[in-house]
C-alpha positions as a printed Julia matrix, in Angstrom:
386×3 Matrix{Float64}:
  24.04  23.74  -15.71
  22.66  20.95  -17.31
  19.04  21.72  -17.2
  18.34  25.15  -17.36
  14.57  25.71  -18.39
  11.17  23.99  -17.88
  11.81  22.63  -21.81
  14.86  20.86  -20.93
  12.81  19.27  -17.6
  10.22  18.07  -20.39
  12.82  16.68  -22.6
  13.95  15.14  -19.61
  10.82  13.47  -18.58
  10.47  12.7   -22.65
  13.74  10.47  -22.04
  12.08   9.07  -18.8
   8.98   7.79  -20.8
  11.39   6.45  -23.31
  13.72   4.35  -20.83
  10.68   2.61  -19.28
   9.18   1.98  -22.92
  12.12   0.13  -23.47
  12.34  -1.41  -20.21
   8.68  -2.93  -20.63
   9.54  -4.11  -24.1
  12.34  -5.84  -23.01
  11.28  -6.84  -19.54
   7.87  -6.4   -19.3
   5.73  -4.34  -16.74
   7.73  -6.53  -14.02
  10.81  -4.74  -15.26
  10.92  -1.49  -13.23
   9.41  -0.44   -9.78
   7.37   2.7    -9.31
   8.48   4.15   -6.2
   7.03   7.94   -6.74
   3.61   7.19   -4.99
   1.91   8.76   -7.47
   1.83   5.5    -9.55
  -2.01   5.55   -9.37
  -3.95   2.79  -11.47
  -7.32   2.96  -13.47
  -9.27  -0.42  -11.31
 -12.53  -0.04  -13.43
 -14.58  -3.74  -13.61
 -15.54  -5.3   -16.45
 -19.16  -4.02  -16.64
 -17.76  -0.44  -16.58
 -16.52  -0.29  -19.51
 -19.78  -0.04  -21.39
 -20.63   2.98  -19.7
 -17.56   4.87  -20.36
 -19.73   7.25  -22.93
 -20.45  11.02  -22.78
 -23.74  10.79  -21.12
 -24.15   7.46  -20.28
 -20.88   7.52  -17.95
 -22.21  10.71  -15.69
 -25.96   9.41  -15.61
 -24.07   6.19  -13.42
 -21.08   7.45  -11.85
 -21.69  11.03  -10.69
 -24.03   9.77   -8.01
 -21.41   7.4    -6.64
 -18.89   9.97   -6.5
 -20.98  12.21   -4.62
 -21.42   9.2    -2.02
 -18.19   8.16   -2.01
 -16.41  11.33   -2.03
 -18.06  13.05    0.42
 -17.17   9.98    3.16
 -13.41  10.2     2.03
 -13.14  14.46    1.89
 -16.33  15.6     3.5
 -18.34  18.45    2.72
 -21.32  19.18    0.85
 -20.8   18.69   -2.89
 -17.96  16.7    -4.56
 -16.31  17.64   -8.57
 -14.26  15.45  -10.14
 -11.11  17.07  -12.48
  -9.12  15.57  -14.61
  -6.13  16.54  -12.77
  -5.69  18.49   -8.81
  -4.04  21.3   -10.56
  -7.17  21.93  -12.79
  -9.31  22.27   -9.75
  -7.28  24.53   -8.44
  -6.88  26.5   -11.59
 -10.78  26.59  -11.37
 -11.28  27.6    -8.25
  -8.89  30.46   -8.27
 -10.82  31.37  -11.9
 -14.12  31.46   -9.58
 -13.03  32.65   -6.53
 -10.18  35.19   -7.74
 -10.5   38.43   -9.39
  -7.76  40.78  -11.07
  -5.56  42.6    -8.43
  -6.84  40.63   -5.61
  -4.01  38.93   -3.38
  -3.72  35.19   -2.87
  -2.36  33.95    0.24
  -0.98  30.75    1.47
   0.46  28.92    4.27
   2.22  25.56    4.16
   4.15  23.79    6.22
   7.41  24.16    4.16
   7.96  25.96    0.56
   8.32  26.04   -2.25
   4.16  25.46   -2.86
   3.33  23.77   -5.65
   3.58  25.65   -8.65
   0.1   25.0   -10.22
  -0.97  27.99   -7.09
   1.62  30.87   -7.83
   0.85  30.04  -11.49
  -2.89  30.5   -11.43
  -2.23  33.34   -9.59
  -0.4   34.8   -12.21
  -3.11  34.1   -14.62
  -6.14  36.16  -13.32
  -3.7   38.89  -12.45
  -3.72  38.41   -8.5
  -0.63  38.77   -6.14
   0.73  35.7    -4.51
   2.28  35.42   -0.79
   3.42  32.18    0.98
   3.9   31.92    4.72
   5.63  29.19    6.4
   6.08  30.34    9.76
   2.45  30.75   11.62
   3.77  34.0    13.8
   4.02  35.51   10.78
   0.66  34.51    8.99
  -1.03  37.63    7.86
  -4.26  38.35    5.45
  -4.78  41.8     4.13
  -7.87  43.55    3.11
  -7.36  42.6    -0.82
  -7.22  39.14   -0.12
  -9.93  36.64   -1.67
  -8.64  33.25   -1.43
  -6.28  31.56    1.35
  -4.56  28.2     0.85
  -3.66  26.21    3.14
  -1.15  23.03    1.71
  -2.16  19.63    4.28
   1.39  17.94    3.32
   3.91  19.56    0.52
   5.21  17.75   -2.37
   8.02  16.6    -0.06
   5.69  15.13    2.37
   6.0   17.96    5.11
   2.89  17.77    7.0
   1.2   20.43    8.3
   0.87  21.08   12.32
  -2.9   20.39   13.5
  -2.21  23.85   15.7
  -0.88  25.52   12.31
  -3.65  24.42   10.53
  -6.34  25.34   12.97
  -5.07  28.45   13.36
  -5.04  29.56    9.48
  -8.68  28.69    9.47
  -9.51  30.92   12.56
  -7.72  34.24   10.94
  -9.27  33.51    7.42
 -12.66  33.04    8.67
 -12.15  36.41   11.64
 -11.74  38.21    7.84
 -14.55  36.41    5.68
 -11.62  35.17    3.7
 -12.56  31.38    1.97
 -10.14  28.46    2.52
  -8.72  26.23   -0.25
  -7.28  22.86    0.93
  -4.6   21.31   -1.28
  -4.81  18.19    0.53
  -3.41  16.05   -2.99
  -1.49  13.52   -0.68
  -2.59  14.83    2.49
  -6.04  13.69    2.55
  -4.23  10.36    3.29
  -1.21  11.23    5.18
  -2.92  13.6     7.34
  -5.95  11.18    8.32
  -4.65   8.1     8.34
  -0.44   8.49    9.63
  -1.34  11.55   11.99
  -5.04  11.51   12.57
  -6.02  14.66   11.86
  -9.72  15.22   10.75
 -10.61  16.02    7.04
  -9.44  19.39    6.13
 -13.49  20.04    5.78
 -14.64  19.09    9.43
 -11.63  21.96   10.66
 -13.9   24.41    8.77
 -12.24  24.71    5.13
 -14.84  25.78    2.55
 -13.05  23.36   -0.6
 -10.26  21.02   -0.47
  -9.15  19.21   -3.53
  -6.9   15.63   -3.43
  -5.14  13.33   -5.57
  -6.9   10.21   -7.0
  -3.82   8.92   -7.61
  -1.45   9.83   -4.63
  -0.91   6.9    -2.06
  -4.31   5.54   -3.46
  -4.85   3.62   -7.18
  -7.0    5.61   -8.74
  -5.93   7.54  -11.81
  -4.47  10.88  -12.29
  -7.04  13.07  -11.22
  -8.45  15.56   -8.7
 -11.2   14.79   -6.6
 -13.14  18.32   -4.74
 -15.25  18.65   -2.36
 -16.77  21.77   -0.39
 -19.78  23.93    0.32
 -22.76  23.79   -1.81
 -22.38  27.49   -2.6
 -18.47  27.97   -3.63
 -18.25  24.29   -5.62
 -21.5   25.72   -7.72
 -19.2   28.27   -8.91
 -16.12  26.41   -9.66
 -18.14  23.64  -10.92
 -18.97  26.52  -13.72
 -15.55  27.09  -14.36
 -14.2   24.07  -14.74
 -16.69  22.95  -17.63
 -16.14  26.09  -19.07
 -12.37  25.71  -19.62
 -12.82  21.8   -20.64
 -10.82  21.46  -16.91
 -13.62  18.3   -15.38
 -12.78  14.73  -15.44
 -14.59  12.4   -18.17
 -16.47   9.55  -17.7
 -13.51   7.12  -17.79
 -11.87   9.31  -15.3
 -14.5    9.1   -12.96
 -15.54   5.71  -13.04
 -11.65   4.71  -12.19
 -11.94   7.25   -9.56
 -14.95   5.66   -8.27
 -13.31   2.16   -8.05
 -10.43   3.64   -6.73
 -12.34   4.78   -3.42
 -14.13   1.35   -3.13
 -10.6   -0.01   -2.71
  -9.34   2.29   -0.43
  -7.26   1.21    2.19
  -4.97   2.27    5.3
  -3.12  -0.62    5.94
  -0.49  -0.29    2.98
   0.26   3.57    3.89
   0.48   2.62    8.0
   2.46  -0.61    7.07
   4.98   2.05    4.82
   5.1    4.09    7.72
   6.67   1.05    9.93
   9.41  -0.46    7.36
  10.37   3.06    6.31
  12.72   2.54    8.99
  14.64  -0.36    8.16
  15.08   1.9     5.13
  16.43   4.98    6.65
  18.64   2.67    8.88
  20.77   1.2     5.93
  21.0    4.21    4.03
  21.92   6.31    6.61
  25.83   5.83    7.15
  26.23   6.23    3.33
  23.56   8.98    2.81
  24.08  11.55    5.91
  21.53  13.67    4.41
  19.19  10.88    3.68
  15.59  11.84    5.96
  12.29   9.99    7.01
   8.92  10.69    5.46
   5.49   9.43    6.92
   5.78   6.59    4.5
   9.32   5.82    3.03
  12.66   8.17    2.93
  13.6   10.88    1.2
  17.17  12.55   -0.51
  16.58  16.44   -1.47
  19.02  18.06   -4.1
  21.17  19.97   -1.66
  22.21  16.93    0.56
  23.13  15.28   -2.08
  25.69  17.99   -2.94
  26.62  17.56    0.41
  27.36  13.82    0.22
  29.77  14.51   -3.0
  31.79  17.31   -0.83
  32.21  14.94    1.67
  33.48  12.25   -0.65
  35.7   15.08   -2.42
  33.78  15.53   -5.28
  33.76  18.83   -6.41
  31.22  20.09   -9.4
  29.92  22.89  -10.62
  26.38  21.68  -11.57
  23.15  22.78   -9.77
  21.63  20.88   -6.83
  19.19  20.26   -9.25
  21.61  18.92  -12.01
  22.39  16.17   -9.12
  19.12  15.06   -8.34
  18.12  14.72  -12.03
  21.34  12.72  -12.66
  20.61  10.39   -9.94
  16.82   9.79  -10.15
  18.01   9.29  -14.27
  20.4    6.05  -13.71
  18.28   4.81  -10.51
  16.27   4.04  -13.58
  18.56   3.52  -16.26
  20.35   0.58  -14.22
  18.03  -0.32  -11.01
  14.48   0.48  -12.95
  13.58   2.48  -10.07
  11.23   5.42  -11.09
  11.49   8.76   -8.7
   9.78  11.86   -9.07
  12.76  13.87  -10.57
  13.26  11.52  -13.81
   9.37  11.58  -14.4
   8.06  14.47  -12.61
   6.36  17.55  -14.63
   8.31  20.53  -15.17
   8.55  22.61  -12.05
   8.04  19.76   -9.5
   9.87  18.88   -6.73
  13.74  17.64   -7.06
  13.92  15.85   -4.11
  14.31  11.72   -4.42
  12.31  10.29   -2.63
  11.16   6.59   -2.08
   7.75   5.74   -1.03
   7.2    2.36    0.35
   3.45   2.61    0.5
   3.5    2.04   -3.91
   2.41  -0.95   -5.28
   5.75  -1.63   -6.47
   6.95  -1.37   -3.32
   5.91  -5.62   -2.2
   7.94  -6.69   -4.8
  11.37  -4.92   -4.25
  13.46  -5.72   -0.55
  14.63  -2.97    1.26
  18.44  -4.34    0.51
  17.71  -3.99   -2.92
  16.73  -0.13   -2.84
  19.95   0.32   -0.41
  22.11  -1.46   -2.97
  20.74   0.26   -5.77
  21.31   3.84   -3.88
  24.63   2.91   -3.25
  25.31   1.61   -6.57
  23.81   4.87   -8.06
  26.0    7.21   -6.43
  29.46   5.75   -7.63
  27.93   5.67  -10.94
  27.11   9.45  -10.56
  30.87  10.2    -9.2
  32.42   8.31  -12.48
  30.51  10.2   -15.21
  29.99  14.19  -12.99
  33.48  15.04  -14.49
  32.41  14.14  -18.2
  29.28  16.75  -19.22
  28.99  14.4   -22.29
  27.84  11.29  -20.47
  25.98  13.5   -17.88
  23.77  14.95  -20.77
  23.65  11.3   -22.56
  22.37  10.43  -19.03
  19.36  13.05  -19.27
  18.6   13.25  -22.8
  18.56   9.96  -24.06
């Protein structure tokens, strides 16, 4: 194993940050191509900047993010956090008690970790369902999740979905959203409604996921409940700040469809060439995508034996994808505990000024480099560590 704990996935993504440094030194910001979708951006106008002060900032922007929010998530009342996994953190603060039972349905697992982990924190049990004939509250539960599209872009069924909502609300139970790319995908890819016109009671999304706002969480929900969390949040220091929310603010202003729906088209020309080389390699709503385990399978069928993780292989890849090609994935700069999978997303910003042949190329390139160092745990680690 070369990466055994969540410290060596930070000293990981600490090498990441370092390789790009040098990359924009050396190259400038023209020198590597975000392809996570999570690039995000901070679009704030000149005349914002005065504003960005502790009271100043709120008196201006809060009412615009109430406006703007509510026409992108629905609902009743919108909160902005300075990241999704602090609203959801808050919520589960509010909403959760000790020895209650969290439970949570999505189309594929693992969840995201920032749910199981809250969970942990108040002291409540956790349960994940995939499978909707097997969906099941019980009478301790206070909270249900339902995840709109996963961190591999799995997208939840409009039946599935529909059908969470009905059980939770036969039981009183409230419904949590973690719609962080799916408030996009969902609506604008497979026209489904917002998650709060199916009846959710708070659904939280990322300002920064196939949209170019910054990294942060924008919430919306009933009146009632987002009182509540609201409380939370500013308790624990877990809402955004002015600067925050006045990129957030911009961010929605901008917001289009036609780069995701555009993605959604040329994602094929992309699957196409990288499928005779890449068995394994699969379509998302807006670009391709390579998980750990099928890339162990495209080393056994080339005769490549190892003993390192499916893991191990991803991180190694998505590390010289940027090393040589200045490609960024989410498994070289991802936080600890995220997905593994590489995948490409042709709806970033980076994604106009990179050809499809050169992303094929660079795949192709990538994976002979892997299969001359995977014998040699020296250069592997060199590879990861810096």
């Amino acid at each position: 194993m070369l990466v055994n704990s969540l410290g060596d996935e930070v000293n990981k993504r600490d090498a990441s940050l370092k390789i790009i440094k040098s990359i924009l030194q050396s190259d400038g910001r023209k020198g590597f191509y975000d392809l996570t979708g999570l690039a995000g951006g901070f679009p704030i106008l000149a005349e914002d900047k005065a504003l960005l002060e502790t009271y100043a900032g709120p008196a201006v922007f809060e009412e615009a993010i109430q406006t703007l929010g509510k026409i992108h998530l629905g609902g009743e009342k919108i909160l902005a956090l300075n990241r999704t996994s602090s609203g959801i953190l808050a919520a589960i603060l509010a909403l959760v008690n000790e020895g209650d039972e969290i439970v949570h349905f999505l189309p594929k697992s693992p969840a995201h970790p920032s749910i199981p982990r809250s969970a942990e924190l108040v002291g409540a049990s956790y349960r994940e369902f995939e499978d909707i004939t097997q969906f099941e509250v019980s009478d301790n539960t206070s909270l249900v999740f339902i995840t709109g599209s996963t961190m591999d872009h799995e997208i939840i069924t409009l039946k599935d979905f529909l059908r969470v909502i009905e059980i939770s609300k036969s039981h009183e139970i409230p419904v949590f959203v973690d719609d962080a790319s799916g408030a996009r995908l969902r609506t604008v890819v497979y026209k489904q409604p917002r998650a709060m016109d199916m009846g959710a009671d708070i659904t939280i999304t990322s300002t920064d996921k196939l949209m170019d706002g910054p990294r942060g969480g924008l919430m919306s929900g009933k009146a009632d409940i987002m009182i509540k969390v609201k409380t939370k949040a500013h308790q624990f220091g877990l809402e955004a700040q002015p600067p925050l929310v006045a990129g957030m603010v911009r961010a929605l202003e901008n917001l289009s469809p036609e780069r995701i729906l555009e993605a959604f088209i040329t994602k094929h020309d992309l699957y196409n060439g990288l499928v005779n080389d890449f068995k394994g390699i699969k379509e998302t709503p807006t670009g391709v995508m390579l998980k750990s385990g099928e890339l162990k399978l495209e080393l056994d069928n080339r005769g490549i034996v190892t003993d390192y993780s499916h893991d191990d292989l991803a991180y190694l890849f998505a590390m010289l994808l940027l090393r040589n090609h200045g490609i960024i994935t989410i498994p070289a700069v991802g936080m600890p505990g995220t997905s593994s999978t590489i995948r490409i997303d042709l709806a970033s910003n980076d994604a106009e000024r990179i050809t499809i042949e050169n992303i094929i190329d660079a795949f192709n390139e990538t994976l002979e480099q892997l299969i001359k160092i995977i014998d040699d745990t020296k250069a592997c680690k060199s590879v990861l560590y810096y």
